[in-house]
C-alpha positions as CSV (number, residue, x, y, z in Angstrom):
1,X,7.6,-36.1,15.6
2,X,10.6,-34.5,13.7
3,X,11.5,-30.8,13.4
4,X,9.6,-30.1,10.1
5,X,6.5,-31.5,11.3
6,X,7.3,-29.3,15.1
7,X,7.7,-26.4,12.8
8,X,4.1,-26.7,11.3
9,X,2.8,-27.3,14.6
10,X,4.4,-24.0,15.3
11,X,3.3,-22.1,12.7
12,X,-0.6,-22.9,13.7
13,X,0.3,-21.8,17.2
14,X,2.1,-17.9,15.4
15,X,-0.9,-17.8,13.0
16,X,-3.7,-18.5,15.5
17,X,-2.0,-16.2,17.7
18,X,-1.9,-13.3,15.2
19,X,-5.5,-13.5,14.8
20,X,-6.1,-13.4,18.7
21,X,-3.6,-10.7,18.8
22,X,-6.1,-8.7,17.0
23,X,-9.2,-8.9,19.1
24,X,-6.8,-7.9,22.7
25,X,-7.2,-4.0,23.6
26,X,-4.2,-2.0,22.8
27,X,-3.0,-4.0,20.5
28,X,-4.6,-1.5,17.7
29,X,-4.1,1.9,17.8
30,X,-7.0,4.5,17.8
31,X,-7.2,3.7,14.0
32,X,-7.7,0.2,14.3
33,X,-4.1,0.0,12.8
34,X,-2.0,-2.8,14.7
35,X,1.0,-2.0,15.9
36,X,0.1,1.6,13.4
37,X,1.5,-0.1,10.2
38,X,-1.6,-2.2,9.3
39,X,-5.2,-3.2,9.5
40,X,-6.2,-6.3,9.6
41,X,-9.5,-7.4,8.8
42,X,-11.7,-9.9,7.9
43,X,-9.6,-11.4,5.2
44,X,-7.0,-11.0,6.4
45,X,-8.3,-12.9,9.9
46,X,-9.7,-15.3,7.3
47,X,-6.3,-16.1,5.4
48,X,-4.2,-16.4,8.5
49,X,-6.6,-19.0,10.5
50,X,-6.7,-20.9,7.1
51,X,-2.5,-21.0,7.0
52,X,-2.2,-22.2,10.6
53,X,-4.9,-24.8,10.1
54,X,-3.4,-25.9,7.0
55,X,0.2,-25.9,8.6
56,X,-1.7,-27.7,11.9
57,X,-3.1,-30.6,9.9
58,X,-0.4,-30.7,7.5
59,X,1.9,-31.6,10.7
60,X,-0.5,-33.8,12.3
61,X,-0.6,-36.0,9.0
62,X,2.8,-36.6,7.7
63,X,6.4,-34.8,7.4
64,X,5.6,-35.0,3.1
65,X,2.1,-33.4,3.8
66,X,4.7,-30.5,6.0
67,X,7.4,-30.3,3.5
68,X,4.5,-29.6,1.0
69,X,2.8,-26.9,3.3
70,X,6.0,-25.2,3.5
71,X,7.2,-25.0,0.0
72,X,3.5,-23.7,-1.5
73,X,3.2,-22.0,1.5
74,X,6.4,-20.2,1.6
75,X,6.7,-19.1,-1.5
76,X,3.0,-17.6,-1.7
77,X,3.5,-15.7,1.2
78,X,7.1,-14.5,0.1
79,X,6.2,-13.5,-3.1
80,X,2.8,-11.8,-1.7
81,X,5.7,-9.6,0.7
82,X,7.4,-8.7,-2.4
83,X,4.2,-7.3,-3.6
84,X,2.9,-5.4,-1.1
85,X,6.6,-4.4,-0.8
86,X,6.5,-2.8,-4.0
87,X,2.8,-1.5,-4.9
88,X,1.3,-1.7,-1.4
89,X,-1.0,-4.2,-1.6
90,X,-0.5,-7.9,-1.8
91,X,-2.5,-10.6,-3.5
92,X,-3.4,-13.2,-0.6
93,X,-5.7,-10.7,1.6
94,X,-7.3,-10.0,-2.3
95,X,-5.4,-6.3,-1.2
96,X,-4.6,-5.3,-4.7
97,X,-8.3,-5.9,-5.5
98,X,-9.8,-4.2,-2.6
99,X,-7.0,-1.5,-2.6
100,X,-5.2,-1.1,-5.4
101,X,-2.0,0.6,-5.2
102,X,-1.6,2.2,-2.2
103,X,0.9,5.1,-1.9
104,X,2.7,4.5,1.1
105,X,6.1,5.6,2.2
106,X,9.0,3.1,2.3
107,X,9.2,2.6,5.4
108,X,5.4,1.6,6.2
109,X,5.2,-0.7,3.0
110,X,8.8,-2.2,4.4
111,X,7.9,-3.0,7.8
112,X,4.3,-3.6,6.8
113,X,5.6,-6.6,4.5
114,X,7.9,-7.6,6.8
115,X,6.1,-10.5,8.4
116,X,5.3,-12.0,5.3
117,X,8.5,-11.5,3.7
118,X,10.2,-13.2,6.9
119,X,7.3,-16.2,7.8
120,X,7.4,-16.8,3.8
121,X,11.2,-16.7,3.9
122,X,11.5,-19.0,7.1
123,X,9.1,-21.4,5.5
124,X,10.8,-21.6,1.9
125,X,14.0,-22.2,4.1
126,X,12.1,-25.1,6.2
127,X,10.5,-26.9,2.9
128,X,13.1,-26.8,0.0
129,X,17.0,-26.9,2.8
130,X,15.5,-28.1,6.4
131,X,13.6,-30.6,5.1
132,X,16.4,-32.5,3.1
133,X,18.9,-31.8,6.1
134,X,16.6,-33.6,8.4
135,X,15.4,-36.2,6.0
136,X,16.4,-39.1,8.3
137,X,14.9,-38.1,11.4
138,X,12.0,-39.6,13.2
C-alpha cells in the first residue's frame, strides 16, 4: 500500500476518532461545547463518519479511488473553513441553514474553522502535489 492510500487509511482512523471523541466525558464542556469552541451534533457526527468511511474505502480500493477522495474532499472541506471562517456557519454540517450567520468573535470563528481549514488544506496538498510526487510507488 503506498503513502496516498496510508493517508486515507488515516484519515478514517482522525475522523472516526473525532466522533468518539465526542461521546468521552470531559471532552465537552458544561455547554456541550468541545473543547468550548464548538458543538458538534448529529450532523455533524453524521458528516464526519461519512468522510472517514469514504476516505476508508476509498484506500482500500485503489490509489485513483484515494487521489479522487482527496481532491473532492479537500477542497469541500477547505472551502466549507473559509465559510464558517467568514459568516460563522459552514455548508457541509447544512450550518448556514440551521444557523445562519452567526456573530461570533474572530477568534472563536478562527480556531473553530481551523480543523477544517487544515484537514481540507492537508488533503488538497495529498490529492492535487503528493499524489503526483508519489506516482511511482507501490
Amino acid at each position: 500500500m503506498d503513502l496516498v492510500r496510508k493517508l486515507g487509511i488515516a484519515y478514517f482512523f482522525m475522523f472516526v476518532g473525532v466522533v468518539v471523541l465526542g461521546y468521552i466525558p470531559g471532552v465537552n464542556d458544561e455547554n456541550g461545547m468541545m473543547f468550548g469552541l464548538f458543538e458538534l451534533d448529529l450532523y455533524d457526527d453524521s458528516l464526519h463518519l461519512a468522510s472517514g468511511i469514504w476516505a476508508g474505502i476509498s484506500a482500500l480500493i485503489s490509489r485513483n479511488a484515494t487521489v479522487f477522495y482527496f481532491k473532492l474532499f479537500g477542497v469541500l472541506y477547505f472551502l466549507d473553513g473559509v465559510m464558517g471562517f467568514f459568516v460563522g456557519s459552514g455548508y457541509l454540517d447544512f450550518g448556514i441553514f440551521i444557523n445562519g450567520v452567526l456573530d461570533l468573535d474572530l477568534t472563536t470563528r478562527f480556531f473553530a474553522n481551523l480543523p477544517h481549514l487544515l484537514i481540507g488544506g492537508f488533503a488538497i496538498f495529498f490529492g492535487f502535489v503528493l499524489s503526483k510526487k508519489t506516482a511511482g510507488e507501490a
